[in-house]
Steps between C-alpha positions, in 0.01 A plus 500: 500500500513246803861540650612201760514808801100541418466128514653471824247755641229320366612191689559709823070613532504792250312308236388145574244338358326170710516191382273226639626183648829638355695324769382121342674613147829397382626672168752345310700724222713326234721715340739461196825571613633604139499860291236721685250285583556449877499857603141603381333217649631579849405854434136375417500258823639821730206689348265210598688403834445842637143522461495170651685508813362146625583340196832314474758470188700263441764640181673184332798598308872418452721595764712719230146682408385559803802644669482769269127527553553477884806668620456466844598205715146370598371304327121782560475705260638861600185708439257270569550164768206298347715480196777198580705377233646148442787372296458219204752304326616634170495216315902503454672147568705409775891660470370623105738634243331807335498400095485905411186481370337808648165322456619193701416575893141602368447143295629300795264718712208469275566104477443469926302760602156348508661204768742796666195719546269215611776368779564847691109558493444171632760555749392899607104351564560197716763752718280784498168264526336685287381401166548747163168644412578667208856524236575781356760406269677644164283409249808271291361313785301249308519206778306768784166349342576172627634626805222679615262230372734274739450731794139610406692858499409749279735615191542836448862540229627853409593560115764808536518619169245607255142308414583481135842307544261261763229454210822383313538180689115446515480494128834278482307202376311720236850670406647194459243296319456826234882561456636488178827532368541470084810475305652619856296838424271567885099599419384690774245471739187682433238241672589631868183649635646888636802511294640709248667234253783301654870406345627215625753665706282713681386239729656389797767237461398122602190541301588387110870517563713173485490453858127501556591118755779621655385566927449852403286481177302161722465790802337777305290219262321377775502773699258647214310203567483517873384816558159502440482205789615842717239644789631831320802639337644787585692710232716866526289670260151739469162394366494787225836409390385306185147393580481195174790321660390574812111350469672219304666384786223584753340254299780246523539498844243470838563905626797704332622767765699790363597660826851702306632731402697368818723780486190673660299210697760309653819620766793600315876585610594833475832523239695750619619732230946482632572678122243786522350414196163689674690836534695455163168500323340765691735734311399359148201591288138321493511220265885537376631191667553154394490223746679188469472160672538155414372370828719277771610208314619621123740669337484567123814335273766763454443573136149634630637691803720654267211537232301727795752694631606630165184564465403714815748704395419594174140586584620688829178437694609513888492126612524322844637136428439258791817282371532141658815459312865661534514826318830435386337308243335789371679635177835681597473848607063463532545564878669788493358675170103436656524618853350794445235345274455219692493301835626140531374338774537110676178550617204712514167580667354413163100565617577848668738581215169384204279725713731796446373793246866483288413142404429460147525151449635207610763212311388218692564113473132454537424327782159547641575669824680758263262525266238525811737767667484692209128469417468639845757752428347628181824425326511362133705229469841361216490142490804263492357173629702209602280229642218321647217719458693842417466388116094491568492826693664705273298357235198625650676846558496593125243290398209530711554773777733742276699583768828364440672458164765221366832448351600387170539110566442572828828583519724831652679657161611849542305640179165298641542642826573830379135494325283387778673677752429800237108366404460444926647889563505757285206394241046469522554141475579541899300767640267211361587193678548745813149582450449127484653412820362785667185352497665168618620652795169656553338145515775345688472758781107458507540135560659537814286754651269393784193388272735390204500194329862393629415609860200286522703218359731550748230464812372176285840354503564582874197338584534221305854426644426565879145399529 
């Protein structure tokens, strides 16, 4: 795994690779300052900006992103000073009353980036004199085609979750034009080339649902229709993953670059483990615990919070609970009666804590970089998907990698957690899908080994970017 503290060697003569005429390029990096978008592109740029020392970065964000992203008071990059980052507007008005709406700063964002973007890049060449000669950009950037063609750049955009949720929004026109919906009864899709039959709901939102023209759906729509106008698009997965869906969009597109997982290619922070959660589970047996982890921005309704505590503690599997919520909330007396059982944490090393032996599964939200961590943990996986692409992903868990398993209705219900927390444990149904993922892992870890697929990705993309 690439750590920032390696990086920083890298930069300082350990490992350098040359890059010719590197001093005439001019990178700029367009990053989406919502969810956990921004922070995987800047690791991908360090990973590139360190093997090209000459090269320089210029990392457009929102000042509220990137001072998260860039702690420091320079506005260099801390590891690496050909990484400089600038601020752009966040679309908000003038002296603007917040409506509530959660969704609200990233519509008003979405509805001026393309001229916010454009004004700060326009502003960064003519001070720095030096022209952008390629963008790197998250790929909802649809408008970096047009860019680029404007500045005879090259377009290189970064999908960060998984290739079958981006052959989602390539087919959008096909999903939409073959969607039918009878006496308000859903037929599902079974025309998608690489797909296990599709419900309705498990595709990402802002593809059929009823706000397919609001700036979100119109982002993702034409970003499927953009893409293939890209030099080459960059996405946190590995070739072997699902090779249909992968060749299908090889053939969409002018070079696909799987250069993931990025847990393992790309600098990451290390999460220091404040609870002991490493130690705790050093004293438990191989394969006994359950994980749990919604990711950083939900928290399941009560009634399902209750729903899987009651269950944890019937089945009396040892459990480690990374808990973004207050645990007050819990049901009364949970705490106190579990603390022997279990370990509730606020936060949690979750890759070293998947590559632990006393991991047998993992109650996970979904998201790709989970679902990657635990690929490359060798940890089956409990779905309870909430949005965007986690619907998709877990999916493809039960019904084409048989790795993970579902909940009835998708849904957290003490007797339904009880039985695939039971099936996932204690039954042949898992030693299965643990076989299953096994040989994941096995793949994933090949790819990023010197002569593997995602490692030679990797030196395409860097010399695409810097050359």
């Amino acid at each position: 795994m690439f750590t920032l503290t390696r990086l920083r060697n890298w930069y300082s003569g350990v490992k350098v690779a040359p890059v010719i005429n590197g001093e005439k390029q001019h990178v700029a990096v367009l990053a989406f300052p919502f969810g956990t978008h921004a922070a995987p592109l800047l690791s991908l740029v360090r990973r590139i900006a360190a093997e090209a020392p000459n090269v320089q970065f210029a990392f457009f964000s929102t000042s509220q992103a990137n001072a998260k992203l860039f702690p420091g008071s320079s506005n260099h990059d801390e590891f690496l000073p050909n990484i400089k980052h600038y601020n752009i507007q966040d679309g908000l008005p003038e002296n603007h009353v917040p409506s509530g709406n959660p969704l609200e700063p990233i519509i008003l964002f979405i509805n001026a980036m393309q001229i916010n973007y454009k004004n700060v890049m326009d502003a960064v060449a003519a001070a720095t004199g030096k022209n952008f000669t390629c963008l790197v950009t998250d790929a909802f950037f649809w408008f970096g085609a047009d860019l680029a063609e404007e500045m005879n750049a090259k377009w290189v955009p970064l999908w960060t979750a998984g290739p079958h949720s981006l052959l989602t929004h390539v087919y959008t026109d096909l999903i939409r034009d073959n969607y039918v919906k009878e006496d308000h009864v859903e037929k599902n899709f079974d025309f998608l080339p690489g797909f296990p039959e599709l419900r309705a709901c498990d595709l990402p939102e802002m593809i059929i649902d009823d706000d397919i023209k609001g700036p979100f759906g119109t982002m993702l729509h034409k970003m499927g229709l953009q893409l293939p106008r890209a030099t080459a698009v960059a996405i946190n997965s590995f070739d072997t993953v699902h090779k249909p869906i992968g060749n299908e969009l090889k053939s969409r597109f002018k070079l696909l670059l799987n250069v993931g997982p990025f847990i393992l290619t790309t600098p990451q922070s290390m999460v220091p483990d404040e609870h002991g959660c490493i130690a705790w589970l050093n004293q438990q047996e191989n394969l006994s615990v359950v994980y749990i982890s919604f990711g950083s921005i939900v928290v399941p309704p009560p009634h399902e919070l209750t729903a899987l505590a009651e269950a944890l503690e019937e089945c009396g599997f040892p459990f480690i609970w990374a808990f973004r919520g207050n645990p007050e909330s819990l049901p009364n007396g949970f705490v106190e009666r579990t603390k022997t059982q279990g370990k509730i944490v606020a936060w949690a090393p979750q890759f070293e804590i998947l590559k632990h032996p006393s991991i047998g599964v993992c109650l996970t939200h979904s998201g790709w970089n989970s679902v990657l961590d635990c690929i490359v943990g060798g940890v089956p996986m409990i779905s309870r998907p909430f949005f965007g692409d986690q619907r998709l992903n877990a999916r493809m868990l039960e019904g084409v990698w048989e790795i993970g398993l579902g909940l009835d209705n998708g849904v957290l219900t003490k007797e339904s957690t009880m039985n695939v927390l039971k099936s996932t444990m204690s039954t042949e149904k898992g030693k299965i899908m643990r076989d299953k993922i096994l040989k994941l892992k096995e793949s994933a870890l090949e790819a990023v080994e010197t002569n593997g697929t995602s490692a030679i990705n990797f030196n395409t993309l860097i010399q695409i970017v810097t050359s």
